[in-house]
C-alpha positions as CSV (number, residue, x, y, z in Angstrom):
1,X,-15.3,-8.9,-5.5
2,X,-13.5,-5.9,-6.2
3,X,-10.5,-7.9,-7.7
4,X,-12.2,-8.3,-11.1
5,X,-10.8,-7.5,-14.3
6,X,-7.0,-6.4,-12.5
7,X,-4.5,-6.2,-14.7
8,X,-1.5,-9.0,-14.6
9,X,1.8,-7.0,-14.4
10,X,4.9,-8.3,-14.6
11,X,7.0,-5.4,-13.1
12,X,11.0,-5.6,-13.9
13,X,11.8,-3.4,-10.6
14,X,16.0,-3.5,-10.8
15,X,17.2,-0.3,-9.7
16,X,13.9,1.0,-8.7
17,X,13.5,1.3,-4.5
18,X,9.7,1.1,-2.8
19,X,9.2,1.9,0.5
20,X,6.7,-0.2,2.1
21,X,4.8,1.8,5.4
22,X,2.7,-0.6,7.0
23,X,0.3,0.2,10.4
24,X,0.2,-2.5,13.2
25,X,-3.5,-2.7,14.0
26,X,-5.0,-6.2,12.9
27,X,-1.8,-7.9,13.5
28,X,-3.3,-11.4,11.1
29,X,-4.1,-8.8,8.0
30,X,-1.1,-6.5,8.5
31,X,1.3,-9.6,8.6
32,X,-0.9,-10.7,5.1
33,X,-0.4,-7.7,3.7
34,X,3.2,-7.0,4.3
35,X,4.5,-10.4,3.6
36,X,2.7,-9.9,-0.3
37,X,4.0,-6.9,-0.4
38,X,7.2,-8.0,0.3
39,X,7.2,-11.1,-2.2
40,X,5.9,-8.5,-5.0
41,X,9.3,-6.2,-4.5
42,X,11.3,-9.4,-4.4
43,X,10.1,-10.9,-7.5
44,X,10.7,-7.5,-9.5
45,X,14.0,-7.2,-8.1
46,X,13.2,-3.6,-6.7
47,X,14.9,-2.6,-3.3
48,X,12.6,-2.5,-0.2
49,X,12.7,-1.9,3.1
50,X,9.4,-1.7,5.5
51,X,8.5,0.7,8.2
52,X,5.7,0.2,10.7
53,X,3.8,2.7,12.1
54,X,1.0,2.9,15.1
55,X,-2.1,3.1,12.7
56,X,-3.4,3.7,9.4
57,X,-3.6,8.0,10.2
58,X,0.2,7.6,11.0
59,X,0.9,6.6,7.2
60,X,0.8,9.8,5.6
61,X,3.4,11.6,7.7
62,X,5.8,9.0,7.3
63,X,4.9,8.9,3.8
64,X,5.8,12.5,3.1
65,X,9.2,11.9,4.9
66,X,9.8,9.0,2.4
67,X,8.9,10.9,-0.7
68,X,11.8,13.4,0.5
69,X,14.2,11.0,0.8
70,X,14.3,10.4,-3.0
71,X,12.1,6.7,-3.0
72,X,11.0,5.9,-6.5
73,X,8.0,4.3,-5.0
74,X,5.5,4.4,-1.5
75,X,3.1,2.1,-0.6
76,X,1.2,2.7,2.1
77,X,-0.7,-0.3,3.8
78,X,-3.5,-0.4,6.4
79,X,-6.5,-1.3,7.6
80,X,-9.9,0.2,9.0
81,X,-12.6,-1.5,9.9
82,X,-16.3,-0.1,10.5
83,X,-17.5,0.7,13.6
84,X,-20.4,2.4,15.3
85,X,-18.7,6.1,15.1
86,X,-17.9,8.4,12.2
87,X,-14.5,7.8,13.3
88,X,-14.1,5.4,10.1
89,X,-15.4,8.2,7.7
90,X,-12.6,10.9,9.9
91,X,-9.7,8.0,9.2
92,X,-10.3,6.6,5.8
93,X,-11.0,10.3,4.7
94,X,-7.4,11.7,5.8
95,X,-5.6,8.7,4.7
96,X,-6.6,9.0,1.2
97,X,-6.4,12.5,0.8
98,X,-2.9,12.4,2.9
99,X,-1.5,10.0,0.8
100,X,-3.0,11.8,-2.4
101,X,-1.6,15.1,-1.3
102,X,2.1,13.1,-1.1
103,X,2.2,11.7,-4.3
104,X,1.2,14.7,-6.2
105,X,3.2,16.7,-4.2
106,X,6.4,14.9,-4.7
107,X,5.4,13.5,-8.2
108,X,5.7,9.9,-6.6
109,X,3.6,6.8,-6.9
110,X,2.0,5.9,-3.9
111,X,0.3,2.3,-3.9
112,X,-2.6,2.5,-1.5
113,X,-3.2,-0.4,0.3
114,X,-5.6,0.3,3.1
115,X,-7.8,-1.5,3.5
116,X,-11.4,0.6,4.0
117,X,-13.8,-2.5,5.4
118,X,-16.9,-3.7,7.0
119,X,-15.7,-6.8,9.0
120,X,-12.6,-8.4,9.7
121,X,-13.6,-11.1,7.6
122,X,-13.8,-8.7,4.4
123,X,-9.7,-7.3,5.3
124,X,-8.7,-11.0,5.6
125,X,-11.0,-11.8,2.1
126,X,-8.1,-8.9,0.5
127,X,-5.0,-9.7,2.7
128,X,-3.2,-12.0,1.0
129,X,-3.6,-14.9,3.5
130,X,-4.5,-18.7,3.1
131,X,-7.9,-18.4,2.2
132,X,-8.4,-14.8,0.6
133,X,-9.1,-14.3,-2.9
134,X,-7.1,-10.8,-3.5
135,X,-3.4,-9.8,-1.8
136,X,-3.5,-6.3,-1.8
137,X,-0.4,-6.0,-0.4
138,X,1.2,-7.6,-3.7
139,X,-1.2,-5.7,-6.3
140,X,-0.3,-2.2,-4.3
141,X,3.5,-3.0,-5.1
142,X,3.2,-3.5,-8.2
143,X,1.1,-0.6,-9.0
144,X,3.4,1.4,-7.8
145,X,6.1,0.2,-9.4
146,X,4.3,0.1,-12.4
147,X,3.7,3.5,-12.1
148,X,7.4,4.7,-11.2
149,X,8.7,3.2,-14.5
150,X,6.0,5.0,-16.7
151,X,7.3,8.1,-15.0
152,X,10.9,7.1,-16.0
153,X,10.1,6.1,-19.3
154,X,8.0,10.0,-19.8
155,X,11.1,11.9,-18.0
């Protein structure tokens, strides 16, 4: 499980604010996702607020509207599951790179949480819900938050 070896962080978010862009396709694992994502920016004590979008391609836009709006952190979460076109390799591709292109744009952190998948079963395995052994949602906050205080503490 890709989980392995992740680092335990204990993020003191106070007067940070992460903005939390989630898609709405695979309602169960979106709603996992969120919800950790959620309890991660409440137990630093960082200022959230979430935004849903139509899909996973749709998170990048907003994304680069957030990073102008002076956010310390994005996190961007999703899901794409396999199918039996290259439409996965067309989604997953401009996600990433989108989302890329944003934080090194805007000199933001960006926590990536989409989920890039085989089977439902595998996105609710990383979800965050009864039964899964990683909560990405969760682990993408805190990464970015993570992150946004190492680029206090270097300004």
């Amino acid at each position: 499980m890709s989980g392995d070896g992740a680092p335990a962080l204990e993020i003191d978010g106070r007067g940070l604010t992460v903005e939390i862009v989630a898609s709405q396709w695979h309602t169960e694992v979106m709603d996992g996702l969120v919800n950790g994502a959620v309890e991660a920016a409440k137990k630093s004590g960082a200022n959230y607020r979430v935004t849903r979008v139509a899909g996973a391609f749709e998170l990048t836009v907003v994304a680069e509207h957030l990073a102008r709006q002076n956010a310390d952190a994005i996190v961007a979460l999703g899901v794409v599951i396999q199918g039996e076109t290259p439409h996965f390799e067309y989604v997953c591709n401009s996600v990433t790179d989108g989302l890329t292109a944003v934080a090194r744009e805007h000199v933001i952190p960006v926590g990536f949480g989409v989920l890039t998948v085989d089977t439902v079963e595998q996105a609710l395995a990383r979800a965050g819900v009864e039964g899964s052994v990683e909560d990405k949602g969760a682990e993408s906050v805190e990464a970015a938050l993570a992150t946004a205080l190492t680029l206090r503490e270097l300004a």
